[in-house]
N, CA, C and O of each residue as an XYZ file, in Angstrom:
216
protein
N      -0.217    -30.788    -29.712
C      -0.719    -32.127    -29.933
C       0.043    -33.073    -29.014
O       1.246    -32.905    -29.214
N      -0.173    -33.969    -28.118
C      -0.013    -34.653    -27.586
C       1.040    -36.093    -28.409
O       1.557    -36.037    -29.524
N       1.079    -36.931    -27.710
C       2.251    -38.024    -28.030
C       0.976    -38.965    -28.423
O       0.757    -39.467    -29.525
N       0.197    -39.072    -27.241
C      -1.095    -39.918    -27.896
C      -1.805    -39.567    -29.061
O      -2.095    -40.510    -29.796
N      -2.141    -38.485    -29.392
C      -2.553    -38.147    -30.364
C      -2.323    -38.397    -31.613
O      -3.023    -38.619    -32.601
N      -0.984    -38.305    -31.345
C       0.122    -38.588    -32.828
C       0.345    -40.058    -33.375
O       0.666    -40.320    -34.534
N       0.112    -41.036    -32.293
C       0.299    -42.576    -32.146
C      -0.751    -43.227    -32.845
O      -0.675    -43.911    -33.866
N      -2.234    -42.774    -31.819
C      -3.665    -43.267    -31.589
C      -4.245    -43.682    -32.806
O      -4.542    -42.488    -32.810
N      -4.781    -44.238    -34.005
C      -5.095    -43.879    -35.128
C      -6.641    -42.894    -34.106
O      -6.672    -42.682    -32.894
N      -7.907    -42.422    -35.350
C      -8.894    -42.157    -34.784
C      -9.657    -42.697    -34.492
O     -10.580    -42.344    -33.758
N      -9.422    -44.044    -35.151
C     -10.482    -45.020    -34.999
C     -11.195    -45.375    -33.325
O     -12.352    -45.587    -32.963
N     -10.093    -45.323    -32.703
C      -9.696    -45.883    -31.391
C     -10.075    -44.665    -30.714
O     -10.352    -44.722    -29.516
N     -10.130    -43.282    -31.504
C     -10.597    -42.148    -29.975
C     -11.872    -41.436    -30.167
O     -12.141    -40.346    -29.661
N     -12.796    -42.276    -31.095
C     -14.383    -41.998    -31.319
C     -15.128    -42.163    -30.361
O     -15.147    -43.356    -30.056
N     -15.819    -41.490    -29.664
C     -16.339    -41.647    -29.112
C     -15.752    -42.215    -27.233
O     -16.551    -42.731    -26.452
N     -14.511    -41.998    -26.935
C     -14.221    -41.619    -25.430
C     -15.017    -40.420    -25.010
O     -16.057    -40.730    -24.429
N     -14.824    -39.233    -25.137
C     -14.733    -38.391    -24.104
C     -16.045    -38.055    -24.243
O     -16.306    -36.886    -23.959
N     -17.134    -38.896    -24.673
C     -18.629    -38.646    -24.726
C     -19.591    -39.521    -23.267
O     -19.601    -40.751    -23.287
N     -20.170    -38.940    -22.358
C     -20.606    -39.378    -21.136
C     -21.520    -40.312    -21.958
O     -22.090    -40.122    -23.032
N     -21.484    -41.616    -20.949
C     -22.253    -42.683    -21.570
C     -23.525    -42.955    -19.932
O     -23.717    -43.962    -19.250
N     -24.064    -41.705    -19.855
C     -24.965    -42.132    -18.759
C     -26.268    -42.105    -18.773
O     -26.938    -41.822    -17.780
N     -26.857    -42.470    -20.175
C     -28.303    -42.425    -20.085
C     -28.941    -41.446    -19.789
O     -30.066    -41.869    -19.521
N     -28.915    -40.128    -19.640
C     -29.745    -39.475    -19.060
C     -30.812    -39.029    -19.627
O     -30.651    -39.252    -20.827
N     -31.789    -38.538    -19.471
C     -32.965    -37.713    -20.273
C     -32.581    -36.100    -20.720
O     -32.165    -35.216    -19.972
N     -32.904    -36.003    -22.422
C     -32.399    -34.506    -22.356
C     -32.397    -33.349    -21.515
O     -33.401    -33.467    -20.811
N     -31.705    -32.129    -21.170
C     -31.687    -31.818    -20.627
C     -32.560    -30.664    -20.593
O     -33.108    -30.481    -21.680
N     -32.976    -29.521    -19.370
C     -34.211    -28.558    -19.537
C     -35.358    -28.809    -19.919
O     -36.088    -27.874    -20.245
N     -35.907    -30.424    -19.990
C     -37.383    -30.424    -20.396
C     -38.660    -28.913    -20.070
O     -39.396    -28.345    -20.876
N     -38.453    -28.663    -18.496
C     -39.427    -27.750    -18.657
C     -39.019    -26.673    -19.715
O     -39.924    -26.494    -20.530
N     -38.019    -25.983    -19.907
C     -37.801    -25.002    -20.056
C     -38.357    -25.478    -21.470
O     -39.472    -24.974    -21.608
N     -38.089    -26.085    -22.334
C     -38.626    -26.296    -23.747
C     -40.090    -26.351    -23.772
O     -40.675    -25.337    -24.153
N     -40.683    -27.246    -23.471
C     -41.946    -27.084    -23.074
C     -42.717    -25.789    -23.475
O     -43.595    -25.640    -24.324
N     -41.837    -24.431    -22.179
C     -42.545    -23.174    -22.173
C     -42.066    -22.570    -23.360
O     -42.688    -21.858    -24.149
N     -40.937    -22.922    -23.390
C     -40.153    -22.585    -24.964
C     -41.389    -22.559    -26.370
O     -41.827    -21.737    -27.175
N     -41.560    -23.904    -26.054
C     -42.384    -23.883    -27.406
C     -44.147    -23.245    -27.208
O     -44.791    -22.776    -28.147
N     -44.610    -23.364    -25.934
C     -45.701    -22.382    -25.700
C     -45.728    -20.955    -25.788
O     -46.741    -20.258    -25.851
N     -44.631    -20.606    -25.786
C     -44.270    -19.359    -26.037
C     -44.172    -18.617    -27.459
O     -44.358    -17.448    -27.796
N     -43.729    -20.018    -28.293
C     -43.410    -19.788    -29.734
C     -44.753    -19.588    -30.442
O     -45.044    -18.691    -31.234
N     -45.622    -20.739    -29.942
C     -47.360    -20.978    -30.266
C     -48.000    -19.731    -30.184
O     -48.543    -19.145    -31.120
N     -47.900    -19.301    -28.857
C     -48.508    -17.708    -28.808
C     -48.009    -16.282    -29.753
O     -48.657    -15.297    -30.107
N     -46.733    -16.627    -29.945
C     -45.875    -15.450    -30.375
C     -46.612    -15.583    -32.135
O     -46.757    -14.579    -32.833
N     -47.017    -17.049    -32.624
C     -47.543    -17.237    -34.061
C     -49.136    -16.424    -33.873
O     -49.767    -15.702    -34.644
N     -49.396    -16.874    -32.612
C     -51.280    -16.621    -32.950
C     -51.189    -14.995    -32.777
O     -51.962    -14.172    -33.266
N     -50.221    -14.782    -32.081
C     -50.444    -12.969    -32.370
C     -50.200    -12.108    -33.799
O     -50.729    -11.092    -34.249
N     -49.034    -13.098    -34.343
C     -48.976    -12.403    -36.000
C     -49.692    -12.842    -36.590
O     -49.928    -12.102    -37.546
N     -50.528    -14.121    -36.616
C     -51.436    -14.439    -37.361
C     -52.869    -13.472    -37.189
O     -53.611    -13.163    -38.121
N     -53.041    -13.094    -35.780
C     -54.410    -12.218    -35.770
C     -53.816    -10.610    -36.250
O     -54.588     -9.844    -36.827
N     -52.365    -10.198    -35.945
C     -52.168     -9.220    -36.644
C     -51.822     -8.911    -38.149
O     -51.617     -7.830    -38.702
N     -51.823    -10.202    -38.641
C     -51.806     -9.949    -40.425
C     -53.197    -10.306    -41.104
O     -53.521    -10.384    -42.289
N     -53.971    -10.512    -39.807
C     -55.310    -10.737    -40.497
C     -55.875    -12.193    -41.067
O     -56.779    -12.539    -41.827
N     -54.531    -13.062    -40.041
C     -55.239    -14.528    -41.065
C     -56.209    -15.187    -40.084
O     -56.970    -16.105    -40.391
N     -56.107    -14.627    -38.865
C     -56.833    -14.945    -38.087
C     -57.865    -13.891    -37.368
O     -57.447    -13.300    -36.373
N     -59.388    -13.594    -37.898
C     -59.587    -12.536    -36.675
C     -61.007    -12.944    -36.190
O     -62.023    -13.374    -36.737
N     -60.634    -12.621    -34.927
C     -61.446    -12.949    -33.243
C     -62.619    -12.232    -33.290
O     -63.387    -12.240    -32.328
């Protein structure tokens, strides 16, 4: 533990070491396919348990 640490109350070290740069979350595409992927992975157990058939 540090000297600062021991001094600092916590009040005072909330929220430093968090980047304050606005950015947009990160990997949009990848979620995206993420969740198209998830969509398909449902419609296949759904046509294989029979709640859905083609």
């Amino acid at each position: 533990m540090t000297a600062e640490a021991k001094t600092v109350p916590a009040s005072k070290k909330i929220g430093k070491d968090v980047a304050k740069s606005g950015a947009k979350p990160p990997f949009p595409f990848r979620t995206i396919i993420s969740v198209i992927l998830l969509a398909g992975n449902f419609l296949v157990a759904a046509i294989y348990f029979h709640l859905i058939n083609p």
